[in-house]
N, C-alpha and C positions, 0 to 999 in steps of 0.2 A: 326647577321647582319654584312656585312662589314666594316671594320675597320671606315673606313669615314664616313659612316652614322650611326655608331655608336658614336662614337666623337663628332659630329654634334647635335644627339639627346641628347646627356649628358648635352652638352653648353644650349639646348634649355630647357629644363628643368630644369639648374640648375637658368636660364633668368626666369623663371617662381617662382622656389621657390622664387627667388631673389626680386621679384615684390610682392610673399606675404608676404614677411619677412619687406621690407618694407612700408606695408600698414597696416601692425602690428606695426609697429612704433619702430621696434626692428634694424634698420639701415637706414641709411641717401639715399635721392634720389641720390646726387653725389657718394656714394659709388657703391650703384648698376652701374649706369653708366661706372665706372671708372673699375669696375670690368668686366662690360660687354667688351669694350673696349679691355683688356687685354685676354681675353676669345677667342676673333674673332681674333685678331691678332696673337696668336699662329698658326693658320691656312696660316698662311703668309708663314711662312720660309715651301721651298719647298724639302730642303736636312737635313733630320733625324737627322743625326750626329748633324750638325751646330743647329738643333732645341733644342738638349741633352745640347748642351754647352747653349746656352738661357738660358733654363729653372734654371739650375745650376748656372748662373752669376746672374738671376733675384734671386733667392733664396741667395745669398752673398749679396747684395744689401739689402735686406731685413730684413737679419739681423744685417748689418753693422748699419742701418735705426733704429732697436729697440733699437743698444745701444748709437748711437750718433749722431740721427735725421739726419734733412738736410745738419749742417755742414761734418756728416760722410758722405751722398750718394756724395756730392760734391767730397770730398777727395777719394772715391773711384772710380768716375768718372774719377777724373784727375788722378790716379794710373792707369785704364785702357788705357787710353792715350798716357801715358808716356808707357808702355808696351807696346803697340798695333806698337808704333813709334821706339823701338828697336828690333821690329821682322823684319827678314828678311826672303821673299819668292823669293826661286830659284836667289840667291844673291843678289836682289835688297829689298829695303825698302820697307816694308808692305805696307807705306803710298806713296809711290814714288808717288803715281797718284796724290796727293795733293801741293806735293814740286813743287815751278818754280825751273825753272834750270836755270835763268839770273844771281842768285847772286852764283853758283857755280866756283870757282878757278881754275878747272880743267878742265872746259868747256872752256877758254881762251885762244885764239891763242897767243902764244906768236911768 
């Protein structure tokens, strides 16, 4: 099968075991949902590479998650953050599209 509709069929299938596993009473309706959810939206990112790092940041998250619950995913959210805000692309600030530039010093005619 091609890669895509290979993919595709795995998600649907694993939306069906997922459907008996919980009418066996063996996991919660929210978690199928919440799994489903994260299944389809893999299929979102459309450049591989950027999909490789996802996959890898969703997996640290994860386990940051088993050792120190919500306060860990928090603190590692705002790690990502503060990181994401120290990269620079092609010398400008990662986030630059976020920043005004009213309160900038350097912007000001003197």
């Amino acid at each position: 099968m091609p890669r895509s509709v290979g993919s595709t069929a795995a998600t649907v299938g694993g939306l069906i075991l997922g459907q008996a596993a919980q009418q066996a009473g063996l996991v919660s309706s929210i978690m199928i949902i919440v799994t489903s959810v994260v299944a389809i939206s893999n299929f979102v990112i459309p450049n591989s590479t950027f999909s490789y790092f996802i996959r890898i940041l969703k997996y640290a998250f994860v386990i940051v998650a088993v050792f120190a619950g919500l306060v860990g995913v928090v603190v590692g959210l705002f790690m990502l953050v503060v990181y994401l805000c120290n990269m620079r692309s092609f010398g400008e600030p990662y986030f630059a599209l976020f920043q005004s530039k009213a309160g900038k010093a350097s912007d000001k005619v003197q």
